[in-house]
N, C-alpha and C positions, 0 to 999 in steps of 0.2 A: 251548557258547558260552564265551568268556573273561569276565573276571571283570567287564570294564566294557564290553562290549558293547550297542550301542543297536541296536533293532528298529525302523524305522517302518512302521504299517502306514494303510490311509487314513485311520482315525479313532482309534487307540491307539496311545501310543507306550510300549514296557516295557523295559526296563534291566534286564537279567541282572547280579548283583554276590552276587560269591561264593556261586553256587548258589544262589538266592531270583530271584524273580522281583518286580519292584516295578514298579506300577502309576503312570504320572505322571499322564497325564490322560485324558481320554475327547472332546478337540477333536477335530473334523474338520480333517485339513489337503487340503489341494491342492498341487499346482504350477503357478507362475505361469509366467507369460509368459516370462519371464527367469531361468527354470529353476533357483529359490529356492519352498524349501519356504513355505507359508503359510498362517494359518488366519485367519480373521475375527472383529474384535471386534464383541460385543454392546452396544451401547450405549443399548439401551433405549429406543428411540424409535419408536413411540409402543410405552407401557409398557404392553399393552392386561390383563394379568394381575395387573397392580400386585405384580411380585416385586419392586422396587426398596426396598418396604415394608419389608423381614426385613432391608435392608443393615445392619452395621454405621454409625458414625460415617465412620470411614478409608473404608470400600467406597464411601460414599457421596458423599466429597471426591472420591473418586480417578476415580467417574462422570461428576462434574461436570466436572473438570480436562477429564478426554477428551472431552466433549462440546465446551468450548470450546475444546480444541484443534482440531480440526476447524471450528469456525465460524470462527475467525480466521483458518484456512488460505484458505476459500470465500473469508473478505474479502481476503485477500490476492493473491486473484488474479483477483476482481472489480475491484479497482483498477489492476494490472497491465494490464485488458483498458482501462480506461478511459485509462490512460496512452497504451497503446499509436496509440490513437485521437488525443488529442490532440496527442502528439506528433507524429506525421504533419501533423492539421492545422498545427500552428508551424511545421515543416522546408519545408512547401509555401509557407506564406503570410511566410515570416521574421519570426514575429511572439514576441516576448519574452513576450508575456502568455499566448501557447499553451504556450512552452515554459518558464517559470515554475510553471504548471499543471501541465505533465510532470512538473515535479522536485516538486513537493509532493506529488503525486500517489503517485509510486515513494516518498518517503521515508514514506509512508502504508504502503504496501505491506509496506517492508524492517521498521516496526515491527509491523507483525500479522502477519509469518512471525516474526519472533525472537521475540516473544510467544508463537507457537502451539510454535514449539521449545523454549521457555521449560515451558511447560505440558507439554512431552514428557517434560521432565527430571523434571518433578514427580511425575505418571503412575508414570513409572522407579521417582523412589524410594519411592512411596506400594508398589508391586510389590514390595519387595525390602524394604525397614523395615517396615511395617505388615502384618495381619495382614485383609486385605482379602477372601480367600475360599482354598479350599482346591487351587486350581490356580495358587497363588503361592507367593514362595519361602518364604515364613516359615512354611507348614503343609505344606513337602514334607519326605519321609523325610531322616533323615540322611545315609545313603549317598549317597542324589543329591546332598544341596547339596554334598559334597565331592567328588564328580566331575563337579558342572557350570561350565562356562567359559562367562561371557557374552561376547563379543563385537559389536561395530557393523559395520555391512555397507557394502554402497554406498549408500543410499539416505541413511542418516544423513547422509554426509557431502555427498551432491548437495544435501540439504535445506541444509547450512548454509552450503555455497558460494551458490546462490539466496539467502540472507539477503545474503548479503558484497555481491553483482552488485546487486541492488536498492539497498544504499547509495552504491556506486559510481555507479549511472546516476545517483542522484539527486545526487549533488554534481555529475557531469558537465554534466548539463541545465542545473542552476543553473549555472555557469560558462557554458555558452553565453549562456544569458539575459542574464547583463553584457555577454558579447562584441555580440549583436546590439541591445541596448539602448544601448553607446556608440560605434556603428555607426552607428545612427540618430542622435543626439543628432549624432553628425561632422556626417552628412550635412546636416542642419537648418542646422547651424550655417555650411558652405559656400554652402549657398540664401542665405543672409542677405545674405551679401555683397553681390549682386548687385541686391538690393532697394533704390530711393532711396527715405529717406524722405518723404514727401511730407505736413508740417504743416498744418490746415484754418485759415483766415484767420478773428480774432473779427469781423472789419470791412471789407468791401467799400466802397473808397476810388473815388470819380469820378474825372472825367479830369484827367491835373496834380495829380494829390496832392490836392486840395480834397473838400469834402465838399458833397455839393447841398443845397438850399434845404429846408428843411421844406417852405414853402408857395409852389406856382411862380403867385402873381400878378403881375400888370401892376408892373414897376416904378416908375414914376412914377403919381401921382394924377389923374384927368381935374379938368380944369377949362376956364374960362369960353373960349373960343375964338370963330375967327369965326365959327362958324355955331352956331345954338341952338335946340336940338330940345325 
């Protein structure tokens, strides 16, 4: 072998350097879909052995982070599905308060993905500073940290373009919501036009402008005549 040559095998991966053979880790990987090597994290859920108990302080931050990084991912595209929905209803019905809804909705979204990438970076360096378990960098051999190159992949960066397009839709939505909210306001305001107003009267006047009698009796008084009853 040469002197930095990597092995992968499905569950072992071992590094020949300078005639020595060094052991990194004992993860299963796979390949995925998309023909990127991968292994799966454990995150403890449900803990049924209680090893979480033995964690360090750091191991046990860097658990937490990842577990909510992943819950804010779930809300982040539980709201995305909910946008999706109401959105549609607004574009169907042109109605400002569906698509109002749309844009709170997504900027809900755009902060629990930057959130959950936020907590990615944490994760990272909780990995790479701290001394979290012995399948991290701070308790691998020398020789390896000085022949490993981290690098970011596609996914990284598909993750943070999806944060970008969530705050885009959401200013977008909102701008429609003015457009179709003084669209309507136009409209209302050209009806008006065409409307007389027509004022209710305090006082229903008789005929000729007069006003009628309180009490409609005999205007003259009877009295003594020719004949007498």
């Amino acid at each position: 072998m040469a002197s930095s040559e990597i092995l992968h095998l499905d569950s072992l991966m071992i590094t020949e350097m300078e005639g020595r053979s060094v052991i990194v880790s004992a993860v299963p990987i796979y390949l995925s879909p998309v023909e990127t090597h991968c292994s799966n994290i454990d995150y403890y859920i449900p803990d049924l052995e209680n090893l979480t108990k033995e964690f360090t302080d750091d191991a046990t931050t860097r658990l937490h982070m990842g577990r909510s990084m992943i819950a804010l991912f779930i809300l982040s595209f539980v709201a995305v599905f909910i946008a999706f929905w109401t959105g549609v209803a607004g574009c169907w019905r042109r109605s400002p308060g569906n698509i109002t809804a749309t844009a709170i909705v997504m900027l809900f979204a755009c902060l629990f993905s930057a959130g959950s990438m936020g907590l990615w970076h944490g994760v990272e360096y909780f990995e790479k500073e701290k001394v979290v378990g012995e399948e991290f960098y701070q308790q691998w051999d020398n020789a390896l940290r000085d022949n490993t190159i981290t690098t970011y992949d596609w996914s990284y960066f598909v993750a943070w373009v999806g944060v970008g397009f969530s705050l885009i839709s959401a200013i977008l939505f909102s701008g429609a919501a003015i457009c179709l909210r003084g669209e309507r306001e136009k409209e209302e305001a050209m009806n008006m036009q065409y409307l007389m107003p027509v004022y209710p009267q305090k006082q229903q006047y008789a005929y000729a402008g007069y006003p009628a009698p309180y009490y409609h009796g005999p205007q003259y008084a009877p009295g003594p005549g020719t004949y007498s009853y």
